[in-house]
N, C-alpha and C positions, 0 to 999 in steps of 0.2 A: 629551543625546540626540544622536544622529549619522544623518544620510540614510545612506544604504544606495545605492550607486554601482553591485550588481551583482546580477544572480539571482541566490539562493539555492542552496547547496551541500547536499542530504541523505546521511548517511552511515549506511548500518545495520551493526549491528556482531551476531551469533549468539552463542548461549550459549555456545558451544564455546571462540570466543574469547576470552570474560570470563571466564570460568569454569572451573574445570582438570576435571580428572576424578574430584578428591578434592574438589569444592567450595571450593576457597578462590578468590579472586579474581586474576584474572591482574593485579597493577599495576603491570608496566613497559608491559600495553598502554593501559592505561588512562594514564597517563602521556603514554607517547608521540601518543598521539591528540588527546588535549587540546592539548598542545602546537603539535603542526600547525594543529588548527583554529582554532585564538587567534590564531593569526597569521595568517589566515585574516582573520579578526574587522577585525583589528586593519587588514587590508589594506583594507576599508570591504563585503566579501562576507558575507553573514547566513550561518550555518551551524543546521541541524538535526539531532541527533543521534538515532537510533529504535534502543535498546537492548536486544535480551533479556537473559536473565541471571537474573531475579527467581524465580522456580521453583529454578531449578539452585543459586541463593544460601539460599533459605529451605527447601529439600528436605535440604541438608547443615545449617542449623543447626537442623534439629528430627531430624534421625537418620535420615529418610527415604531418603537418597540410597540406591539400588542396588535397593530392598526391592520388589517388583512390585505387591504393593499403595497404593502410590506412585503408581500412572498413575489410581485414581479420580477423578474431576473434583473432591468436595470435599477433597482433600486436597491436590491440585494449587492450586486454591485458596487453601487455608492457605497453601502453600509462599508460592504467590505472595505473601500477604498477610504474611508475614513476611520475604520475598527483599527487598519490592520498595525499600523505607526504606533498606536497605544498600546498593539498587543507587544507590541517587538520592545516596548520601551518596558514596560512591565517586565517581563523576563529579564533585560538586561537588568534593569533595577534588582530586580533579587536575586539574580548570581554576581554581582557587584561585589557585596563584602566576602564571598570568597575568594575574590581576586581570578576570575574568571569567566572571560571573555564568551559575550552569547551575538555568533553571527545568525543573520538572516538567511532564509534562502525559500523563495516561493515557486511553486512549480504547477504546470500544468499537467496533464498527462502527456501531451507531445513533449516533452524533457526525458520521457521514461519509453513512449512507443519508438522514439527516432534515435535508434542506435549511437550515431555519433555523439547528439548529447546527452546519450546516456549515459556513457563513459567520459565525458567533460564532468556532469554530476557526480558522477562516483569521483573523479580525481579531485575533484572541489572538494568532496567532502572527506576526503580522506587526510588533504593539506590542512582544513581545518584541526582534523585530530591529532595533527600533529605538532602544533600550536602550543601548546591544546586551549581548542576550543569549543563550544558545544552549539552546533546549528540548531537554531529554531527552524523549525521545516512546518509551511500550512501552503493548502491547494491557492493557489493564483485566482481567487475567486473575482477580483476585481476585470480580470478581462477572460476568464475562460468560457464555455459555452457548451453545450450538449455533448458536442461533438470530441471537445477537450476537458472532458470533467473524469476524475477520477469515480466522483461519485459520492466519496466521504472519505476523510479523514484516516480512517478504520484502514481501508484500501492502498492509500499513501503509506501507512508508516509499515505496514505488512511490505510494499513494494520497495521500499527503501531499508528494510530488515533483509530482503534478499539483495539486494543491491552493494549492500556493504559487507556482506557476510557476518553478520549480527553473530552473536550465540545467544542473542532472546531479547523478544518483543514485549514489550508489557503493554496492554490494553487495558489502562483505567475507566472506572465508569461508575457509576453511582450504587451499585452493588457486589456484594461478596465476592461476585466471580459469577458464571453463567448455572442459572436455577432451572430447576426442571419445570417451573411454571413461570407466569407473571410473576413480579412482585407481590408479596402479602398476599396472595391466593391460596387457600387453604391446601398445605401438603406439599408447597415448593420447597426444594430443597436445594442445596447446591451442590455441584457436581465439580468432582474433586478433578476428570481426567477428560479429554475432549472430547472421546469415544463416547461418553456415556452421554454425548451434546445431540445424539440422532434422536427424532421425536421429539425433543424438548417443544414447547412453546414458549413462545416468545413476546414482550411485551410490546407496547409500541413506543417509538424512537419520542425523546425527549420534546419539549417544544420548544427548544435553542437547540439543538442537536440535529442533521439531517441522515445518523446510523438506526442506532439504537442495538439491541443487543444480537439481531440476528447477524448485522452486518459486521459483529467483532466476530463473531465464530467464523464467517467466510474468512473475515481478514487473515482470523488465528490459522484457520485452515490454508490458506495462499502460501504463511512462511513457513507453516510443519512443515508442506510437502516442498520447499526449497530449501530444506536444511537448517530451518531455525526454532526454539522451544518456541513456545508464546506461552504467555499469561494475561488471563481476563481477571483482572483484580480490582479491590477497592483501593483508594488513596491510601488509608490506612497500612494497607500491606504491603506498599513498595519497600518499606526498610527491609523487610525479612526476607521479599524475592531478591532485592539486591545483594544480599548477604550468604542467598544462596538457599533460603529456607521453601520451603512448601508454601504456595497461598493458592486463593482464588481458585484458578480452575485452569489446570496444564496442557497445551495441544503440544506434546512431543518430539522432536524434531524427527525427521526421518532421515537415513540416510542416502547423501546423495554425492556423487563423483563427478557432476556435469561442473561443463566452464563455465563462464562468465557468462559467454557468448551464449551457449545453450540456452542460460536460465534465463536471459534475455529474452528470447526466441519464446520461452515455456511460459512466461509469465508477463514481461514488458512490452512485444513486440505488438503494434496493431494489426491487426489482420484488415485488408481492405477487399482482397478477393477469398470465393468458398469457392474450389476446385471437389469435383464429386470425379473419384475414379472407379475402376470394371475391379471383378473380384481378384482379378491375376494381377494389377498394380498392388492392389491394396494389401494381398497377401508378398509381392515383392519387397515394400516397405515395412512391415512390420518382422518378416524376418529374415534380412539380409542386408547388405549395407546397399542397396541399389538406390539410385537416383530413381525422381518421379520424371519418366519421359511422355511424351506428349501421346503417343500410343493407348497410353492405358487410362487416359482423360476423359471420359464422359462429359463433361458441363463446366465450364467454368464462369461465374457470373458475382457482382459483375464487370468490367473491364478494369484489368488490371495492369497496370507497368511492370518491366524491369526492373527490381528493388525495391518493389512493394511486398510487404505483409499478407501473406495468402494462407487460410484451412485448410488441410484437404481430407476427405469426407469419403468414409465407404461405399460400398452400393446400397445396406443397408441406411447410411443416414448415421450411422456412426461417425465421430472424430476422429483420424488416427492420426495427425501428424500438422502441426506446423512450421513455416519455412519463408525464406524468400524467395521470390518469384525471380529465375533467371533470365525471362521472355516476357513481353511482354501477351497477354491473353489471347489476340491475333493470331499466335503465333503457331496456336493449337489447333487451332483449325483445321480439318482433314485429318487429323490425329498422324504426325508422318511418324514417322521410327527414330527418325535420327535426333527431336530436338530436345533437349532437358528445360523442362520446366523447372523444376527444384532442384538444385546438388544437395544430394545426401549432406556434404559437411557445414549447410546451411540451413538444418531440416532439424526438429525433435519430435519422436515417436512414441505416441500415448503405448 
């Protein structure tokens, strides 16, 4: 086993680019990617790779690819359940001859909203890197749903950039980095820094692809603001972001001091109740260390448990804080003085 000398590197790679438009597998990229991040590896830096692909792979070997009946959720499903074995064998195939080892690990969003295993995921993948070895990470499409979707890919590897404490995300995609237009629209250009990402327009998402470029800028945007660079790059640029050079187009880390557990709380946690409170909570909570007591509760909806994921919301309709629920929602009722809805050291404060 080998210490690990650097933050972690997350790379996410779209169907578009694994995968051709006839369903066969792109692998000189697959190749060439491996090869970067091995040596990567090998430089003593942990690498995470969050791959789509698995749909686009198992939609062309069951004959589905083109067919419109194709986008129902259980067949999307199948795809995936049949894509995904080829996508994980592909990656291990091509980090193979550099003598390094590519584990799986598919996740839902309940892996990242429910605390406990979200700290199991982070400890898995941290044993990985200590291995060393490079997790392939893609959404559990084969049994997820509405309700447990992260949404895209984009979203995952952003969550799992804060998750491990990255020092930067790379978000590949079939362009330079994110343009101030469409593709080939007369006068797009590309935007060297994420600021300059406000106004942009934006294309629409690939037709293997379910992001497309608006959904890398939230993503980029999710891990600046939890302490990680990101880059919206082309394939082509990953050697020189690796290396340390300029590419694509930079969302800048910002600085932050919060725990684990905060950026959990800030980013992972699900919210299952919106608590709306009176101006005098709202203004206790944003600046002082006070607990949300049930007093200064207006509305809470809708019923929520002890150790459920709760918003809680201005008078205005504003967001200012979320937390775990120490009560459950009943509990508010009459608004009494004495009961804590939120403890402060369970709470984060937009």
């Amino acid at each position: 086993m080998t210490r690990r000398s650097h933050p972690p590197v997350v790379v996410k790679l779209g169907s578009s680019l694994v995968v051709s438009a006839e369903g066969t597998p792109e692998l000189p990229l697959f190749a060439a990617v491996a090869r970067q991040l091995s040596a990567l590896v090998d430089r003593g830096t942990p690498v995470c790779v969050v791959s789509s692909g698995a749909i686009a792979l198992g939609a062309a070997a069951a004959g589905l690819a083109g067919r419109r009946s194709s986008r129902r959720l259980p067949l999307l499903q199948a795809a995936s359940a049949l894509g995904q074995s080829e996508l994980q064998r592909l990656w291990q195939q091509a980090f193979e001859p550099f003598g390094v080892p590519a584990a799986q690990i598919l996740l839902t969003s309940a892996e990242i909203t429910d605390r406990q295993s979200y700290v199991n995921v982070r400890n898995s993948l941290q044993a990985l890197f200590e291995i060393p070895a490079v997790p392939i990470l893609n959404e559990n499409d084969a049994v997820a749903t509405d309700e447990i979707r992260f949404g895209d890919n984009d979203v995952l590897a952003a969550q799992i950039a804060v998750l491990v404490r990255a020092g930067t995300l790379i978000l590949l995609t079939n362009t330079d980095g994110v343009l101030s237009g469409p593709p080939n629209a007369h006068g797009s250009e590309l935007l060297a820094e994420g600021d300059e990402t406000v106004g942009a327009v934006f294309g629409v998402a690939s037709t293997l692809g379910s992001g497309g470029m608006e959904s890398k800028v939230r993503a980029a945007q999710l891990a600046q603001a939890g302490g990680v660079t990101a880059f919206v790059a082309a394939p082509s640029s990953l050697e020189a972001l690796l290396a340390g050079e300029a590419a694509g187009t930079r969302f800048k880390a910002r600085a932050t001091d919060e725990s684990a557990f905060k950026l959990w709380l800030r980013y992972g946690m699900r919210a299952i109740g919106r608590i709306t409170v009176d101006a005098g909570a709202a203004r206790a909570i944003q600046s002082s260390t006070s607990s949300l007591l049930a007093v200064g509760v207006v509305s809470c909806l809708p019923a929520f448990r002890a150790g459920d994921g709760v918003e809680i919301y201005g008078p205005a309709g504003e967001l200012i804080a979320r937390g775990i629920a120490s009560v459950e929602a009943g509990a508010v009722a009459g608004r009494p003085t004495d009961v804590e809805v939120v403890h402060r050291d369970r709470m984060i404060v937009f």
